[in-house]
SEKEFI-911978 format. One record per residue: y, x negated, z negated of N, C-alpha, C in turn; residue in one letter. Coordinates in Angstrom, 3 decimals, m for minus. Each point is the difference from the previous one (the first is absolute). Example, Ala and Ser with C-alpha at 12.3 -4.5 7.8 and 13.67 -1.06 7.14 Angstrom:
n.c2->m5.690 n.c1->m13.190 n.c3->m7.800 ca.c2->1.190 ca.c1->0.890 ca.c3->0.000 c.c2->1.200 c.c1->m0.900 c.c3->0.000 rest->A;
n.c2->1.050 n.c1->0.350 n.c3->0.720 ca.c2->1.190 ca.c1->m0.820 ca.c3->m0.060 c.c2->1.090 c.c1->0.770 c.c3->m0.730 rest->S;
//
This chain:
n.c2->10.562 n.c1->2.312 n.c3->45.041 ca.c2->m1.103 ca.c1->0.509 ca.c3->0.805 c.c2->0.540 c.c1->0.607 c.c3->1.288 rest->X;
n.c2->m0.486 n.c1->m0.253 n.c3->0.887 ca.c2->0.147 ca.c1->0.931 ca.c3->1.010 c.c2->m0.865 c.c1->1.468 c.c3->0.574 rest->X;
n.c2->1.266 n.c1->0.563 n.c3->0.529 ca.c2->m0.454 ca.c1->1.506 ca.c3->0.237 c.c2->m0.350 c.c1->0.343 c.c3->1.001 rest->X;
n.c2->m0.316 n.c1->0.648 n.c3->0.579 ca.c2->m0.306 ca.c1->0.529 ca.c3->1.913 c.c2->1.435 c.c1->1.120 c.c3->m0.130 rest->X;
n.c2->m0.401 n.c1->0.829 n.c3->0.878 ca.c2->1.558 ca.c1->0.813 ca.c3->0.287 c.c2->0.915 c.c1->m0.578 c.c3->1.216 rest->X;
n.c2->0.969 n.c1->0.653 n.c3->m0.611 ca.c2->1.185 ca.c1->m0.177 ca.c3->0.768 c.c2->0.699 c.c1->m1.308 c.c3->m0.023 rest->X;
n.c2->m0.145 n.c1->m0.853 n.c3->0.697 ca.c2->1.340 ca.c1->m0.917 ca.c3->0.306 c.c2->0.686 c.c1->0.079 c.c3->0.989 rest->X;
n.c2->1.488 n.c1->m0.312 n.c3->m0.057 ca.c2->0.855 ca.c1->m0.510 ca.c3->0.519 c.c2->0.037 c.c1->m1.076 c.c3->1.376 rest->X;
n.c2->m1.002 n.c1->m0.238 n.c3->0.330 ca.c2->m0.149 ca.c1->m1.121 ca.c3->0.724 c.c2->m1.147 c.c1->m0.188 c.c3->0.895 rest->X;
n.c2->m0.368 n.c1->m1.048 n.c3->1.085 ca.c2->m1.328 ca.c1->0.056 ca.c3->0.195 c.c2->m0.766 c.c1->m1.428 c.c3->m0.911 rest->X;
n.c2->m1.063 n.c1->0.137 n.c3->0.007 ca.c2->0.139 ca.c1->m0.919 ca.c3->m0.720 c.c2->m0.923 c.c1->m1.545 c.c3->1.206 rest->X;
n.c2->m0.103 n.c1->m1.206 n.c3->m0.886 ca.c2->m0.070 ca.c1->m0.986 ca.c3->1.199 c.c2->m1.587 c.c1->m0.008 c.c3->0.158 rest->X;
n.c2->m0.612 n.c1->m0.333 n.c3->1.285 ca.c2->m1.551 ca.c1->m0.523 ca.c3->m0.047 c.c2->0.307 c.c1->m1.473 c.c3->0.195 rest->X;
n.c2->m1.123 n.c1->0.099 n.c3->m0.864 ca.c2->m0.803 ca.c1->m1.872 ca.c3->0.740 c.c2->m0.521 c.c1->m0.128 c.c3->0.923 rest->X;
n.c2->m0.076 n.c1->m1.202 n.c3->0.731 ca.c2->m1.047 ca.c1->m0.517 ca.c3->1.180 c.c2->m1.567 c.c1->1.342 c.c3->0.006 rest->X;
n.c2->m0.470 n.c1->m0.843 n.c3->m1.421 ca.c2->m0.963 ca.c1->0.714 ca.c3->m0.549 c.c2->m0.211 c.c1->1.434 c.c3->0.080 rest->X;
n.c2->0.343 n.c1->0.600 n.c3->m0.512 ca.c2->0.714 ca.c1->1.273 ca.c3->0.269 c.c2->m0.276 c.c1->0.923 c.c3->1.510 rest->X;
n.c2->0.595 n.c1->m0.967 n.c3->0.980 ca.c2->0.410 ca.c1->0.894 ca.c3->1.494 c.c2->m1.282 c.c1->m1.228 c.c3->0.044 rest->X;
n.c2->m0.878 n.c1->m0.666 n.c3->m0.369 ca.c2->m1.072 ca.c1->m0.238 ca.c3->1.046 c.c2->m1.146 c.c1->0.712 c.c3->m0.525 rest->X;
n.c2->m0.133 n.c1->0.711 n.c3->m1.030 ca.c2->m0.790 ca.c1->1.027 ca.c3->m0.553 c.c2->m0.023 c.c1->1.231 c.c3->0.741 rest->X;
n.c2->1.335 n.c1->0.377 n.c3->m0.027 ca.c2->0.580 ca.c1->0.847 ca.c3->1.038 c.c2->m0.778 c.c1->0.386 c.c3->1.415 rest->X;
n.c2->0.172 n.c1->m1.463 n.c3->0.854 ca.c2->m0.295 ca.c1->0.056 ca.c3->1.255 c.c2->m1.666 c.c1->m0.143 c.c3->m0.407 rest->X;
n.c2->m0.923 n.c1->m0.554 n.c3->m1.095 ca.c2->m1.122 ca.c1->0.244 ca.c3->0.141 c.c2->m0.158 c.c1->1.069 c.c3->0.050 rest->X;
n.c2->0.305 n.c1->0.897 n.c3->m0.973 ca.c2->m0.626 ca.c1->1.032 ca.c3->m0.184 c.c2->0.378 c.c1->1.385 c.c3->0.718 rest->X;
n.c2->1.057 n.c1->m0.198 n.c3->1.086 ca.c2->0.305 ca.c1->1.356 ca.c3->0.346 c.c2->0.708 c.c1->0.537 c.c3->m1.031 rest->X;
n.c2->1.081 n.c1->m0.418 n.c3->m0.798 ca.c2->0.889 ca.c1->0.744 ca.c3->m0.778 c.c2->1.506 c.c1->m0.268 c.c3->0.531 rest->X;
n.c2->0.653 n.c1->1.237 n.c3->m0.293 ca.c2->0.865 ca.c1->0.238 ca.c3->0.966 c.c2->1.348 c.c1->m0.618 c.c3->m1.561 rest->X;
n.c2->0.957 n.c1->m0.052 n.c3->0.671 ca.c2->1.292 ca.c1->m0.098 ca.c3->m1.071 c.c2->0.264 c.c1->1.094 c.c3->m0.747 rest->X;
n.c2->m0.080 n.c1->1.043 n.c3->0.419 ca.c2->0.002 ca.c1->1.271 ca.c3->m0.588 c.c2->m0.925 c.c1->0.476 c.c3->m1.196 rest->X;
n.c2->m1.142 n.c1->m0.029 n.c3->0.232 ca.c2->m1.095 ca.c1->m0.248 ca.c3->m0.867 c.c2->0.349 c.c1->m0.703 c.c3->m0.812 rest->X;
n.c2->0.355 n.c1->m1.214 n.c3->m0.085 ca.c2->m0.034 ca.c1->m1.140 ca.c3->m1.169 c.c2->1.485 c.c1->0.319 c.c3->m0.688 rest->X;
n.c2->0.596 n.c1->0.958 n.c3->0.569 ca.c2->1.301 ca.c1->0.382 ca.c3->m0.673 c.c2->m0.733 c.c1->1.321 c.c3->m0.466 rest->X;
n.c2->m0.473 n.c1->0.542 n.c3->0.060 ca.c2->m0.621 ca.c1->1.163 ca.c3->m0.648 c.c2->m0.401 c.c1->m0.581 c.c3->m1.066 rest->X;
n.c2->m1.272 n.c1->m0.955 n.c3->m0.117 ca.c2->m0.175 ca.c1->m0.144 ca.c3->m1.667 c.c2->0.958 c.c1->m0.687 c.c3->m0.454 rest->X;
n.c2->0.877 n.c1->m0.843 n.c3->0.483 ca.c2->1.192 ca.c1->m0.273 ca.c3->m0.853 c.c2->0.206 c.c1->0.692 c.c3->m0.713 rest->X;
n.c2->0.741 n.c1->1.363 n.c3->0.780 ca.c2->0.915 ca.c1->0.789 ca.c3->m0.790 c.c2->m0.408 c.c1->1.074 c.c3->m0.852 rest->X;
n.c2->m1.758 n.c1->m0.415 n.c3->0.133 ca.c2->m1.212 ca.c1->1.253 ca.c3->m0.801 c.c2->0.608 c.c1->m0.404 c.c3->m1.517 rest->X;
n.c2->0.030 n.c1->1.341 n.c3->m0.277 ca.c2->m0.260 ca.c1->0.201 ca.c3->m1.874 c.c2->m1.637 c.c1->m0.365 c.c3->m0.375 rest->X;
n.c2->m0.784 n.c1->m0.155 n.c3->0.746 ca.c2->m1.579 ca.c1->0.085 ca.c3->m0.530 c.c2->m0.177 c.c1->m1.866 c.c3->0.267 rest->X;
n.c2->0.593 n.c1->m0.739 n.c3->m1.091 ca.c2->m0.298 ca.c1->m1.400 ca.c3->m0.255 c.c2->m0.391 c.c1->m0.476 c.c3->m0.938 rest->X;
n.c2->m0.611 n.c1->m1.461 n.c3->0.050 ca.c2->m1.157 ca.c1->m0.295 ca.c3->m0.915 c.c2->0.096 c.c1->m1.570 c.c3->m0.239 rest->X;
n.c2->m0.451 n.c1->m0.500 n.c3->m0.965 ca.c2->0.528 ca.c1->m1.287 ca.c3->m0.465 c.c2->m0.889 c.c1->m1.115 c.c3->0.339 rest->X;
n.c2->0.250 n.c1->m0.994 n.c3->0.819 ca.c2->m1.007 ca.c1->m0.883 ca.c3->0.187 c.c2->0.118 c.c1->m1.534 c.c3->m0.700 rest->X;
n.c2->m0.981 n.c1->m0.862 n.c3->0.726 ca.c2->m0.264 ca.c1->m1.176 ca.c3->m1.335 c.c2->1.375 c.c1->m0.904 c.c3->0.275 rest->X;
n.c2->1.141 n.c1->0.031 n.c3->1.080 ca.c2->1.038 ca.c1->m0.806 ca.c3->0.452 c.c2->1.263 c.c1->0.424 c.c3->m1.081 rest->X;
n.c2->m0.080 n.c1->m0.857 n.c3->m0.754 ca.c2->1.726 ca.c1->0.105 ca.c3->m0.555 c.c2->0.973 c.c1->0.563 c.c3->0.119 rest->X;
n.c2->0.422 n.c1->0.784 n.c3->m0.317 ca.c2->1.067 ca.c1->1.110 ca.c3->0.388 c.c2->m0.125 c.c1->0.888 c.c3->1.344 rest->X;
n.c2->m0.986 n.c1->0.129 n.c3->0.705 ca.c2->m0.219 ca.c1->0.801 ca.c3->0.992 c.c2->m0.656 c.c1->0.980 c.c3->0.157 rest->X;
n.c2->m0.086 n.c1->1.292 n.c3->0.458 ca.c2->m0.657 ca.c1->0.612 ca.c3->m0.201 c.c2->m0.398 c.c1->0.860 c.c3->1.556 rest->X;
n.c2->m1.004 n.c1->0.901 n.c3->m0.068 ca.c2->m0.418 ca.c1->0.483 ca.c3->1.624 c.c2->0.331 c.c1->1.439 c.c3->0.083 rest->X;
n.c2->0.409 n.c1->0.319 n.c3->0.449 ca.c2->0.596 ca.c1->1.138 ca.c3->0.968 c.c2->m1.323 c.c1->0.780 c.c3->0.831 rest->X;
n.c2->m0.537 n.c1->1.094 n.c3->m0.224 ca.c2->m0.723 ca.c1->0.878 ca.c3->0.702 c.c2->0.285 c.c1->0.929 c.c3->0.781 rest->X;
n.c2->m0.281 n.c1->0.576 n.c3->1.269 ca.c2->0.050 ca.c1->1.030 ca.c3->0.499 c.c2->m1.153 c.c1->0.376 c.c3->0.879 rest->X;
n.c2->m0.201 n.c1->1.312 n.c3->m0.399 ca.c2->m0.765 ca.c1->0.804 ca.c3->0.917 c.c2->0.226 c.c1->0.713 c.c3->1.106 rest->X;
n.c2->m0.679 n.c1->m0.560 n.c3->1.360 ca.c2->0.571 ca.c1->0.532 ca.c3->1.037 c.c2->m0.841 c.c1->0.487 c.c3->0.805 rest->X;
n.c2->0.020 n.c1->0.670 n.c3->1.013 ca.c2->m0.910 ca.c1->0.857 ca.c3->1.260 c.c2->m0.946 c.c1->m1.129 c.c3->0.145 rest->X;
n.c2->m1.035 n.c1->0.269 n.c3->m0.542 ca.c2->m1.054 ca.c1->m1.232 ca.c3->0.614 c.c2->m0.535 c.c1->m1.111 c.c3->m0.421 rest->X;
n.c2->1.548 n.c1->m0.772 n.c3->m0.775 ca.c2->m0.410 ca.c1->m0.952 ca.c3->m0.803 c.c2->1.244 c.c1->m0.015 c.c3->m1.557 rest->X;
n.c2->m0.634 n.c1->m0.880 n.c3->m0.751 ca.c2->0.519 ca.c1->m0.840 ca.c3->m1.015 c.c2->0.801 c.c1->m1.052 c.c3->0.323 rest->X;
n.c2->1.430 n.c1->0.056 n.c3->m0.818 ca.c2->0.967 ca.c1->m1.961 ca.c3->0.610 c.c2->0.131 c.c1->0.361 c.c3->m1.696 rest->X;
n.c2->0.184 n.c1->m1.562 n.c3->m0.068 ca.c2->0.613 ca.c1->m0.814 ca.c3->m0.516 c.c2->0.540 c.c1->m0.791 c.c3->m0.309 rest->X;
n.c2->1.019 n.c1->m0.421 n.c3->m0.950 ca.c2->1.021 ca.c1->m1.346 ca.c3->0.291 c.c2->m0.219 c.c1->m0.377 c.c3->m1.245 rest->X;
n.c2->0.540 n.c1->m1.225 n.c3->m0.061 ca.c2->m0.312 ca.c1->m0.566 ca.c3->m1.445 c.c2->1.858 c.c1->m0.989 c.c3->0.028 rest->X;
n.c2->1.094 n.c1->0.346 n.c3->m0.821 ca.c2->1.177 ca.c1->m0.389 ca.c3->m0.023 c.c2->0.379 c.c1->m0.274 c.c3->m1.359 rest->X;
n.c2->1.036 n.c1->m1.406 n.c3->0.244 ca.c2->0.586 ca.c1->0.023 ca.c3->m0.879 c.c2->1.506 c.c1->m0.089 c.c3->m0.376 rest->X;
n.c2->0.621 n.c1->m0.794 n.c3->m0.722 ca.c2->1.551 ca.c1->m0.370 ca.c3->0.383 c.c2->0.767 c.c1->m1.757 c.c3->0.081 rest->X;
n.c2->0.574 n.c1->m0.367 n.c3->0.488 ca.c2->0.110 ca.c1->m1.004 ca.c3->0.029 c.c2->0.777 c.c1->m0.149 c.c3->m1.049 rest->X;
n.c2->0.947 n.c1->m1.042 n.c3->m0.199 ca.c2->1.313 ca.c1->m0.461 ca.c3->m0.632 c.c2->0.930 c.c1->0.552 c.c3->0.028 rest->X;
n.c2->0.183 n.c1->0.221 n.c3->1.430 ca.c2->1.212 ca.c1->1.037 ca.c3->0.499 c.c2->m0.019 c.c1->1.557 c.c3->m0.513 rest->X;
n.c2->m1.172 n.c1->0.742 n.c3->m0.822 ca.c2->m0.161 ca.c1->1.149 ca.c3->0.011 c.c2->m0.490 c.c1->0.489 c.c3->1.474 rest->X;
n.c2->m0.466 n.c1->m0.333 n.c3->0.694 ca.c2->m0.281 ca.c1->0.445 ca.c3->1.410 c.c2->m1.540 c.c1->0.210 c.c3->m0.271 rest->X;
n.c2->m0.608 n.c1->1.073 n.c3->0.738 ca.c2->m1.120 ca.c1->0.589 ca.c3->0.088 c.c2->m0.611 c.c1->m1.048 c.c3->1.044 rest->X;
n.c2->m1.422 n.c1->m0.781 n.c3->m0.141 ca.c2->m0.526 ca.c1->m0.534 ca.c3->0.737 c.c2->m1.847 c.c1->0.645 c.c3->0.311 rest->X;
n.c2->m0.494 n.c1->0.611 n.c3->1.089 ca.c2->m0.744 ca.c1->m0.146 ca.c3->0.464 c.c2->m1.224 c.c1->m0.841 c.c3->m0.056 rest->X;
n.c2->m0.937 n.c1->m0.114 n.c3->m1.004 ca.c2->m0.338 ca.c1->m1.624 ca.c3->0.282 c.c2->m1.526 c.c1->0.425 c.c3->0.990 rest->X;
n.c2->m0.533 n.c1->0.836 n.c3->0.377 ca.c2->m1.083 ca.c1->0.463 ca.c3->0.253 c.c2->m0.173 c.c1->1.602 c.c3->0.397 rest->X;
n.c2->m1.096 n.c1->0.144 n.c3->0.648 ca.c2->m0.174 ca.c1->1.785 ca.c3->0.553 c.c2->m1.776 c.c1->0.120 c.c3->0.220 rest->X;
n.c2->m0.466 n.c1->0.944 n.c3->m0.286 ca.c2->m1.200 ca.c1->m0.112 ca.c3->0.600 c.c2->m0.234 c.c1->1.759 c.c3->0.199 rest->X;
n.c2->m1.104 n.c1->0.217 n.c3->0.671 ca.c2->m0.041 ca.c1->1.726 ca.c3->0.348 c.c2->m1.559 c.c1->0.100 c.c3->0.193 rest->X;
n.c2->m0.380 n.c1->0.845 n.c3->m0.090 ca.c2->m1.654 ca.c1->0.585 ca.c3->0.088 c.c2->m0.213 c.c1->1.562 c.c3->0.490 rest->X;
n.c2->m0.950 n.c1->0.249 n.c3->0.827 ca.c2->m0.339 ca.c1->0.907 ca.c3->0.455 c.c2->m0.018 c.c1->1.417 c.c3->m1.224 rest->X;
n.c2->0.689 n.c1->1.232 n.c3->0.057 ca.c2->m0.201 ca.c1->0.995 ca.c3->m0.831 c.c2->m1.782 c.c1->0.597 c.c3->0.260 rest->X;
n.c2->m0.539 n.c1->0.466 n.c3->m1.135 ca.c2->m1.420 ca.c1->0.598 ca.c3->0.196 c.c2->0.336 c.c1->1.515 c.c3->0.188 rest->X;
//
């Protein structure tokens, strides 16, 4: 399973990924924030799981997994306005 926390590394985005990114006004930073959030949650993709963080304003999220290599992959991000 994978954990959020601390890694060692950055980990890689997809295409996908940085064009979510540039839709939505999410910065690299942000999407490394829920990376590295402890507050994650299990979704319907095979070994991947999403990364939350709460920030000034809004909600990010990433949704990552690992490749072959053990390498942290990015596969997705999305963010929403805080109420």
């Amino acid at each position: 399973m994978i954990v959020g926390g601390f890694m060692g590394y950055e980990p890689i985005f997809t295409d996908s990924a940085y064009e979510k990114m540039k839709k939505n006004y999410i910065s690299r930073s942000e999407v490394m924030a829920a990376f590295k959030s402890k507050n994650i949650e299990s979704v319907r993709i095979p070994g991947a799981v999403q990364g939350i963080a709460h920030l000034p304003g809004k909600v990010v999220g990433c949704i990552y997994t690992k490749n072959q290599r053990g390498q942290y992959v990015i596969i997705t991000c999305w963010a929403k306005k805080r109420r």
